[in-house]
C-alpha positions in Angstrom: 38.6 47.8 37.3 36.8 50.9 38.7 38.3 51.9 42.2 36.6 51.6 45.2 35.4 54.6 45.6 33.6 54.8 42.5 30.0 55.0 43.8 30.8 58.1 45.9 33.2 60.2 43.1 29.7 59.7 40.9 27.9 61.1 43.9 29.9 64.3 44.3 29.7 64.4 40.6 26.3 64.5 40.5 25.8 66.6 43.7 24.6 69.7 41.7 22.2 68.0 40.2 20.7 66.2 43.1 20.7 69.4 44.6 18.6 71.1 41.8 15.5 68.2 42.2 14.9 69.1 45.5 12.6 72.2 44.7 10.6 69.5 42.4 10.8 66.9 45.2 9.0 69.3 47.3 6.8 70.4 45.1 5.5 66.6 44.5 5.7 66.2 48.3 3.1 68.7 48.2 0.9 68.3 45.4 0.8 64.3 46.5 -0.4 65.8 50.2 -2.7 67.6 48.4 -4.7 65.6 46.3 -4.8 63.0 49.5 -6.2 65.7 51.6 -8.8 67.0 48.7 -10.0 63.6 48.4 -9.7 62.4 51.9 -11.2 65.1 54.1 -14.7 65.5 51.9 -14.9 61.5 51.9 -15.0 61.2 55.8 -16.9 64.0 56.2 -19.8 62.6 53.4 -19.1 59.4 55.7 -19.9 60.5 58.6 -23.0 62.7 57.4 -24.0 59.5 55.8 -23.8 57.4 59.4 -25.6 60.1 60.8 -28.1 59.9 58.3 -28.8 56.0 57.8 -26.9 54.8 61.1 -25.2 52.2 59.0 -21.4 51.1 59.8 -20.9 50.7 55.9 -22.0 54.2 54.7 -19.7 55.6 57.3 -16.6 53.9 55.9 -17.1 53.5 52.1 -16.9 57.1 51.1 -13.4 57.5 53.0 -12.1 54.3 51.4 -13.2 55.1 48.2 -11.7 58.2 48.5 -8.3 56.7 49.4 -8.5 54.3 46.5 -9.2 57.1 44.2 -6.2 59.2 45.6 -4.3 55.8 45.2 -4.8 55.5 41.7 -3.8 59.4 41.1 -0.4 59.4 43.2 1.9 57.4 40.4 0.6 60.3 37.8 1.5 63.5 40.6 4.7 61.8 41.1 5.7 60.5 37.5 7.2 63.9 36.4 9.4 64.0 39.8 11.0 61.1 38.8 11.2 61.1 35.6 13.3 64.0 36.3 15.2 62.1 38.7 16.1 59.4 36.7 16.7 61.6 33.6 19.0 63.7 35.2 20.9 61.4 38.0 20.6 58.1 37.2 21.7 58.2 33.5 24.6 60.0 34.7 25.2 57.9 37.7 24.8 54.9 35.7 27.5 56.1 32.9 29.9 56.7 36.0 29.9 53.3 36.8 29.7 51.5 33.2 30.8 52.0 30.3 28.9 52.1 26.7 25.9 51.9 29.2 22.0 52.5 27.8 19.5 53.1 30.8 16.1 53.1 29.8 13.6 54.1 32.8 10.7 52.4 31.2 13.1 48.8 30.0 12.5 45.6 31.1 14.6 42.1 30.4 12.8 40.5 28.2 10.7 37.3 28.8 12.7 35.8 25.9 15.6 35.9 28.6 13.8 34.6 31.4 12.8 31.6 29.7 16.1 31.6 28.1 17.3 31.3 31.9 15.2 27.7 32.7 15.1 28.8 35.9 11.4 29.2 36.2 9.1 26.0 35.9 6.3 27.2 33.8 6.7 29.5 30.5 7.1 33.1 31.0 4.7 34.7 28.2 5.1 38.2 29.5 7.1 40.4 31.3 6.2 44.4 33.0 9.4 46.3 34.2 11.8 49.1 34.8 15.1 50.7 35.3 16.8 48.2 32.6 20.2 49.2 32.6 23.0 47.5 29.7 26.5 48.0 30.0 29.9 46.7 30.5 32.1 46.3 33.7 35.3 45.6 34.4 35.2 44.2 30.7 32.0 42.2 31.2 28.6 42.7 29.4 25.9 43.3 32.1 22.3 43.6 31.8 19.4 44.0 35.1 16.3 45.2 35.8 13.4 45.1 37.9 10.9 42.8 36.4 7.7 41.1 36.8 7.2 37.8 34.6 4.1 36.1 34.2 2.3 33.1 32.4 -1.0 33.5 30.6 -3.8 31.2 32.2 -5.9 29.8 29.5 -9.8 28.4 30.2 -12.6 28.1 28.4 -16.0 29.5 28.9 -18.3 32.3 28.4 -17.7 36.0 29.3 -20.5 37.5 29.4 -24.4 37.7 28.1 -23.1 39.2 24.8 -20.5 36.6 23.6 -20.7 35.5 20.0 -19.3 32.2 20.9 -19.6 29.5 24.0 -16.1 28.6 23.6 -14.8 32.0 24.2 -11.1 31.8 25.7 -10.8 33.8 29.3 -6.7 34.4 30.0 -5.6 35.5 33.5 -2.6 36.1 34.4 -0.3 34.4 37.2 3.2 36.3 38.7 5.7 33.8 38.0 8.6 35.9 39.6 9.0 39.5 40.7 12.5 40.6 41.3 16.0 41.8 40.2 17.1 40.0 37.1 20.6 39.9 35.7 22.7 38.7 32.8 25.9 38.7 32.2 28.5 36.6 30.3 30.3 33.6 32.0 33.7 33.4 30.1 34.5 30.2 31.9 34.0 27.4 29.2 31.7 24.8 30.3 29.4 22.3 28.7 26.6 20.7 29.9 24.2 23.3 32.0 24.0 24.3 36.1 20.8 25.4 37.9 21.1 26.3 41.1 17.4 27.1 43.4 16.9 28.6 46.4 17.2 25.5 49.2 14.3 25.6 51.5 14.7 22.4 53.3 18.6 22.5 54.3 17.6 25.5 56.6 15.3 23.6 58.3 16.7 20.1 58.3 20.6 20.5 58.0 22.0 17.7 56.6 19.0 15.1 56.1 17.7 17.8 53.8 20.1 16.5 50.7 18.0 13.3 51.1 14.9 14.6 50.6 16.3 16.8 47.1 14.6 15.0 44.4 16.8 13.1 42.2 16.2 14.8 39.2 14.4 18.4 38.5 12.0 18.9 35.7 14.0 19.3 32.7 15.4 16.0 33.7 19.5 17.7 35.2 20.4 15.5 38.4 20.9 16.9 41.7 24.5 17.1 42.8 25.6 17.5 46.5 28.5 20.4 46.8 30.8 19.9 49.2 30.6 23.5 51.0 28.0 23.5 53.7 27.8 27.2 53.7 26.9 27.1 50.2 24.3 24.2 50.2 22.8 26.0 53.3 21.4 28.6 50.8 21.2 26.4 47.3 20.7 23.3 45.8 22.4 22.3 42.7 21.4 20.2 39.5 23.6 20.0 36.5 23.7 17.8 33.0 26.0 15.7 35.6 28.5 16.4 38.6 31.4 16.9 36.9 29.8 20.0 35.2 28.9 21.4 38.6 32.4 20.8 40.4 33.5 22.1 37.2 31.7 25.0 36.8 30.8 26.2 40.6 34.9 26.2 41.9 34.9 26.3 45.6 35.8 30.4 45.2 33.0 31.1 43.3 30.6 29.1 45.6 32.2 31.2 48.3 31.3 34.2 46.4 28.0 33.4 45.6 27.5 32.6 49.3 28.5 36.3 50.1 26.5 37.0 47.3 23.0 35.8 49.1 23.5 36.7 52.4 24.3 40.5 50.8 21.1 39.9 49.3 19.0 39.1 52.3 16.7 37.9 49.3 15.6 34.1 47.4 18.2 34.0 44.7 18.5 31.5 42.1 20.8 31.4 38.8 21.8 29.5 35.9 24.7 28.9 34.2 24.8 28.1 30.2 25.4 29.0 26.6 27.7 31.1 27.8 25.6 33.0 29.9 24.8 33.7 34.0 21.5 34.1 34.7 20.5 35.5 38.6 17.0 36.0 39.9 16.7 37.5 43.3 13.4 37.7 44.2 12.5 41.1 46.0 10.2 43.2 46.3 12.5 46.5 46.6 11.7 49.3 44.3 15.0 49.8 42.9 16.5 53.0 41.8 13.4 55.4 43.0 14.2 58.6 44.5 13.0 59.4 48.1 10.0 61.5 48.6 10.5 62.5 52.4 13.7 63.9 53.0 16.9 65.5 51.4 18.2 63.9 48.0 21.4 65.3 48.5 22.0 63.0 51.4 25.0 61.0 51.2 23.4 58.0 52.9 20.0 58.5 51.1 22.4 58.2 48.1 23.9 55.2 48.7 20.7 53.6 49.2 20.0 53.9 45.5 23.3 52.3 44.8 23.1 49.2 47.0 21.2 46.9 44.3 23.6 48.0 41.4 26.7 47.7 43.6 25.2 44.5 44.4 25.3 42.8 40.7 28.8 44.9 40.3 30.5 43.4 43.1 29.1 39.9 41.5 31.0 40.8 38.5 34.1 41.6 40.4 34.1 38.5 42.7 32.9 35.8 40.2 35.8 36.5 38.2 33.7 37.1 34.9 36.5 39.1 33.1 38.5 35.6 32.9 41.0 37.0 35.2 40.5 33.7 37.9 40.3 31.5 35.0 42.0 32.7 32.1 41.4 31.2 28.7 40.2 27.9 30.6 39.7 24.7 28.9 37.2 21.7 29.7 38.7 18.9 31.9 
């Protein structure tokens, strides 16, 4: 198991390094303050020339906020080769510090094969858009994150416009299902049967009553079991294939952990257990892994915040035991 200090021997590891982005930090900085300013100043200026000129509210604001939206859509291109850079040349690194036979691809994304794979989500995930996938093992475990945003395809018919061959064209939208952290990694406990644990809205509110009001069943048909930790239930609520797969499975330690877990989190989290598999949603909306525009990189506390979400699904590793260690070999009651 990786010592302790394992996040911090990686930073002053990568010091150098960090140290050598700063000239392109700054020159991003800059170029970003630039364009905003190029864009920005002539818009309120035309604004304002327009007021004066027509004396109406609208022409006085839409020239600034067209500006900004312009200057909106240019920043992620000024700032792309900063952190490419960045992630290229310390998060690879940092990343291969803390796992081993680990692949980091900037661009990656879990798949939505895997989020459906996970049943956590209650309509089908036909797409996903993400970054920052990372695949690796620790402590002997095979783990796999990113950031991700899955969503289902809306289908309706109708027409779309004057020109359509056809009045039964098909119009698709698309609807966010979940936008979060997602992780994977294997469950060496042996279980049959299937957990799936939610987020619990109503025990925060309610207390006690609230396992009442849990219905009975959830969609794929798995039957709501009460744990017996309040702690835990204040943040979850369980359904399994029947209880004595969720007593089995969720041991009052790894209910404790999980626990810990969420209120490290600060974040909805929801996860599955099956096939062998964990499966963990936590839905957030925190850019993970992006480097800080304003201010040094070389910061030790700066760089700490880019290891607080992959610490976060490490220590899960560590406390849930995943390497077999609190279990051993295990066998179905």
């Amino acid at each position: 198991m990786p010592p302790p200090q394992g996040p911090l021997r990686a930073y002053y590891r990568l010091v150098p390094r960090i140290k050598a982005l700063e000239p392109e930090r700054r020159r991003a900085w800059l170029s970003l303050a630039a364009a905003w300013a190029a864009l920005l100043i002539p818009g309120l200026l035309l604004g304002f020339w327009l007021w004066r000129q027509s004396g109406g509210w609208f022409y006085l604001f839409a020239p600034p906020l067209v500006a900004a939206a312009l200057a909106t859509w240019l920043s992620p291109s000024l700032l792309y080769p900063f952190k490419h850079e960045f992630k290229r040349g310390v998060i690879r690194p940092m990343m291969r510090e803390l796992l081993h036979n680990v692949d980091y691809a900037p661009l990656g994304s879990v798949s939505a094969l895997e989020l459906e794979a996970s049943q956590l989500f209650s309509v089908p995930i036909s797409g996903v858009e993400g970054e920052d996938l990372v695949i690796g093992r620790y402590d002997g475990v095979e783990v796999k994150f990113s950031e991700v945003v899955g969503y289902s395809e809306i289908r309706s018919q109708g027409r779309i416009g004057p020109l359509d061959y056809s009045d039964d064209a098909e119009l698709r939208t698309k609807q966010i299902v979940f936008r979060g952290l997602f992780f994977i990694a294997d469950f060496n406990k042996p279980t049959r049967g299937q957990v799936v644990v939610y987020p619990d809205r109503l025990e925060p509110r309610l207390g006690p009553i609230a396992g009442a009001l849990q219905p009975r069943r959830d969609r794929s048909g798995l039957v709501h079991v009460r744990m017996q930790d309040p702690r835990f239930e204040r943040h979850y609520v369980v359904y399994a294939s029947d209880a004595e797969t969720a007593h089995y499975a969720l041991a009052p330690a790894l209910m404790e952990r999980l626990t810990e877990f969420r209120e490290r989190a600060r974040a909805p989290v929801a996860f599955s257990i099956h096939n062998g598999k964990l499966y963990m949603a936590v839905a957030t909306r925190k850019n993970m892994l992006e480097p800080p525009l304003f201010g040094p990189l070389a910061s030790p506390r700066v760089f700490r915040n880019y290891l607080e979400d992959v610490e976060l699904f490490l220590s899960l590793v560590e406390a849930l035991g995943l390497n077999r260690r609190i279990w051993g070999e295990g066998t179905w009651p």
